[in-house]
N, CA, C and O atoms as CSV, one atom per row, in Angstrom:
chain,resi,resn,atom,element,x,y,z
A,1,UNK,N,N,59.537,-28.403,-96.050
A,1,UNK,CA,C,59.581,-27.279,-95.130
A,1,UNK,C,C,58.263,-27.188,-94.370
A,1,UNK,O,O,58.186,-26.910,-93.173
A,2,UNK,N,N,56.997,-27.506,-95.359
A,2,UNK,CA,C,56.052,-27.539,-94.331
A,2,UNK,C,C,55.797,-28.392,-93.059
A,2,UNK,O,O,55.258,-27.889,-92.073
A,3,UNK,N,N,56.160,-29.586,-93.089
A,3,UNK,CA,C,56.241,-30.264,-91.736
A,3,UNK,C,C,56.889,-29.789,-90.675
A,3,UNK,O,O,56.396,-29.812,-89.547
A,4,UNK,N,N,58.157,-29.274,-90.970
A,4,UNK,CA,C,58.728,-28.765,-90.140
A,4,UNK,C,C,58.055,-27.234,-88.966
A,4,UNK,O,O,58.310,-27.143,-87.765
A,5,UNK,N,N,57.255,-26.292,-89.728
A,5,UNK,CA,C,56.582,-25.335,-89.098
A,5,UNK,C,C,55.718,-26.046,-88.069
A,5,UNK,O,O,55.761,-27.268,-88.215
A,6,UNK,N,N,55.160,-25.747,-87.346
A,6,UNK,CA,C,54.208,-25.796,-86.172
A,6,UNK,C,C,52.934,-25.706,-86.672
A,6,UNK,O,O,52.575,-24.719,-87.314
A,7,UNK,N,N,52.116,-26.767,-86.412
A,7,UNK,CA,C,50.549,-27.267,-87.397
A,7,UNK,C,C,49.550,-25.999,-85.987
A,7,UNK,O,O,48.911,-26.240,-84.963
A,8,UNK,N,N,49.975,-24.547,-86.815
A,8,UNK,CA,C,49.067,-23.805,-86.491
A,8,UNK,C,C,48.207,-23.165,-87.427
A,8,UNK,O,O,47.927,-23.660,-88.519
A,9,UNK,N,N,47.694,-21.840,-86.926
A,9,UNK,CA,C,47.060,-20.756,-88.250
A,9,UNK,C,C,48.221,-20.106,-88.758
A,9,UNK,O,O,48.168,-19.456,-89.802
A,10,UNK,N,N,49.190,-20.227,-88.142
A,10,UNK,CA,C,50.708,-19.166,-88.548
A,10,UNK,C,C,51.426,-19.792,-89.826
A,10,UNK,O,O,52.135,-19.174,-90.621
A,11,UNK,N,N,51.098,-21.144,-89.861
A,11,UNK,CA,C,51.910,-22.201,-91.441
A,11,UNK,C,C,51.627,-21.704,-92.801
A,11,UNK,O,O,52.419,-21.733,-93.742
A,12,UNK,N,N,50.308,-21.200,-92.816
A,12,UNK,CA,C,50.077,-20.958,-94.229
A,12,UNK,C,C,50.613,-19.558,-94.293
A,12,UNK,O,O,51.265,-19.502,-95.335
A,13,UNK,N,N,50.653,-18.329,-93.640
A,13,UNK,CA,C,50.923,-17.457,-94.294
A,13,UNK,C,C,52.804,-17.669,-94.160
A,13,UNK,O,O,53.428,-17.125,-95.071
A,14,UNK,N,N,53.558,-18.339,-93.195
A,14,UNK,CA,C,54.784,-18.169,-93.534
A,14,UNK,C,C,55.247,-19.725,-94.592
A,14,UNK,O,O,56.353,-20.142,-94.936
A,15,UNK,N,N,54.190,-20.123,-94.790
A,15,UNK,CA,C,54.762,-20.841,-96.677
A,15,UNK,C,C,54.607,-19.908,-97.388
A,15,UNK,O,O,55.538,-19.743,-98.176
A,16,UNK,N,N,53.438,-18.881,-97.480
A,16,UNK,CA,C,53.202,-18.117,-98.881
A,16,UNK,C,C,54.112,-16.725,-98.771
A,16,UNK,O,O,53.920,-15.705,-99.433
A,17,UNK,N,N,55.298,-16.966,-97.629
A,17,UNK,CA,C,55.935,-15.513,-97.422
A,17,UNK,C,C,57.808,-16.100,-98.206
A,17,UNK,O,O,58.575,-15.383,-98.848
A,18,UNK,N,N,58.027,-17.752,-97.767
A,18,UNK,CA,C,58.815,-18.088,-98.139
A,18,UNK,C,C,59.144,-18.107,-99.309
A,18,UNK,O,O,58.351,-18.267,-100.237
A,19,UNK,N,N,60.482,-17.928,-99.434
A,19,UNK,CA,C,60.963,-17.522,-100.998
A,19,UNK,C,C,62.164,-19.095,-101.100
A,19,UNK,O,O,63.039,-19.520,-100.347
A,20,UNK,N,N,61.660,-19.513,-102.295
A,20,UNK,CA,C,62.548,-20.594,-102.955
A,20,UNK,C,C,63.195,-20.216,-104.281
A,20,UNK,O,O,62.628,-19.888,-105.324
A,21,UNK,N,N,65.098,-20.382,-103.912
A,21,UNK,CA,C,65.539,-19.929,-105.101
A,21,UNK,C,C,66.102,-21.106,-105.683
A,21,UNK,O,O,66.463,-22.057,-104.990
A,22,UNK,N,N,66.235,-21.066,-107.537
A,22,UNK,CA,C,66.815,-22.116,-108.082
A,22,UNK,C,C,68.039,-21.373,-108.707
A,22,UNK,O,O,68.146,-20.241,-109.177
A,23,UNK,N,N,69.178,-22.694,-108.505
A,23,UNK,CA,C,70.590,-21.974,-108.681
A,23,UNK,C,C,71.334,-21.051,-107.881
A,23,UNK,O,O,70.551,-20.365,-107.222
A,24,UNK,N,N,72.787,-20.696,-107.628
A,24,UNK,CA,C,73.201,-20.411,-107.081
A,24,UNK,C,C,73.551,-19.029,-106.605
A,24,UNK,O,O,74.240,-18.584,-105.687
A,25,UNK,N,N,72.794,-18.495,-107.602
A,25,UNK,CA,C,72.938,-16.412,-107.267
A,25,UNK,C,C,71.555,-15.714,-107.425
A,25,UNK,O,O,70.862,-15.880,-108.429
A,26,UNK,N,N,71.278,-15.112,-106.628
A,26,UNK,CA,C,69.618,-14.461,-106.055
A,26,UNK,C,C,69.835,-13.018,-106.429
A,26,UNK,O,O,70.994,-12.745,-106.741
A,27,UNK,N,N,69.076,-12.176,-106.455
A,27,UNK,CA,C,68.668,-10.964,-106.180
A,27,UNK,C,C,69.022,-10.413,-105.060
A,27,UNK,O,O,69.008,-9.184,-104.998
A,28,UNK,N,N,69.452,-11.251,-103.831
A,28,UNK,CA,C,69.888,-11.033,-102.635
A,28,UNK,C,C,70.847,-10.652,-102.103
A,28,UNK,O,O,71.046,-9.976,-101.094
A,29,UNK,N,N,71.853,-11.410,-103.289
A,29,UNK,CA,C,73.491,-11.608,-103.081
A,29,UNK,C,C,73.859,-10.022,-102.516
A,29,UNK,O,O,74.469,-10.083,-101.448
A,30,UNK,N,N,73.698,-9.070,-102.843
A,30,UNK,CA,C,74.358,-7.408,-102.702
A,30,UNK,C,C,73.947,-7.447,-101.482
A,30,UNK,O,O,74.975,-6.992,-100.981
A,31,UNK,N,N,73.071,-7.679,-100.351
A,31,UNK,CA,C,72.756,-7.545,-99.344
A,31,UNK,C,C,73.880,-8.047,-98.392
A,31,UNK,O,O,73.682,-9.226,-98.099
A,32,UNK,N,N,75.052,-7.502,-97.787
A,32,UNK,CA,C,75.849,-8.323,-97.052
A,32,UNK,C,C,75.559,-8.044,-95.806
A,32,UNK,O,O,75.680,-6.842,-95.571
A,33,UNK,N,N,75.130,-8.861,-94.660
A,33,UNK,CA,C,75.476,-8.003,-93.017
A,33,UNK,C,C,76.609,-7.529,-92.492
A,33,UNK,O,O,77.737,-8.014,-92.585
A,34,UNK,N,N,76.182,-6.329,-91.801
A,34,UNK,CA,C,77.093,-5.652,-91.092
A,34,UNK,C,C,77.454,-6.463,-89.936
A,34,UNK,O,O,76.739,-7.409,-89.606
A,35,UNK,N,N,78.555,-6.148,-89.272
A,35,UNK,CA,C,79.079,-6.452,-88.035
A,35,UNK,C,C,79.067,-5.031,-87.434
A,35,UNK,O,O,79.706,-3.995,-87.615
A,36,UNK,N,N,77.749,-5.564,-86.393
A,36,UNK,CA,C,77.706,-4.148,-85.286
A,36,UNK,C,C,78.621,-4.246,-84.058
A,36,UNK,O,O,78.425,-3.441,-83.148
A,37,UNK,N,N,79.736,-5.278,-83.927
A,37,UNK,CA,C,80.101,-5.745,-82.622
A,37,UNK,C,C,81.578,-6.004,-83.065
A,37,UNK,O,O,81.854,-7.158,-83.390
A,38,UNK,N,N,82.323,-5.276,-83.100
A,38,UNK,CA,C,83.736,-4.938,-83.640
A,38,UNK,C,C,84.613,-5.265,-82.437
A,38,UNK,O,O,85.832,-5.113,-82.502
């Protein structure tokens, strides 16, 4: 993932913001998006 970002000052803080999960169900899962455009 790091190669991929842009070799600025902005790389390091959005590696240390990125979240890596192992396995297939997060803490996240309950979060579903809405559809604002019906």
């Amino acid at each position: 993932v790091r190669g991929m970002l842009p070799k600025n000052k902005l790389r390091d803080p959005r590696i240390k913001r990125l979240k890596l999960v192992k396995g297939t169900t997060t803490k996240y899962d309950n979060f579903k998006p809405l559809n604002l455009y019906k």
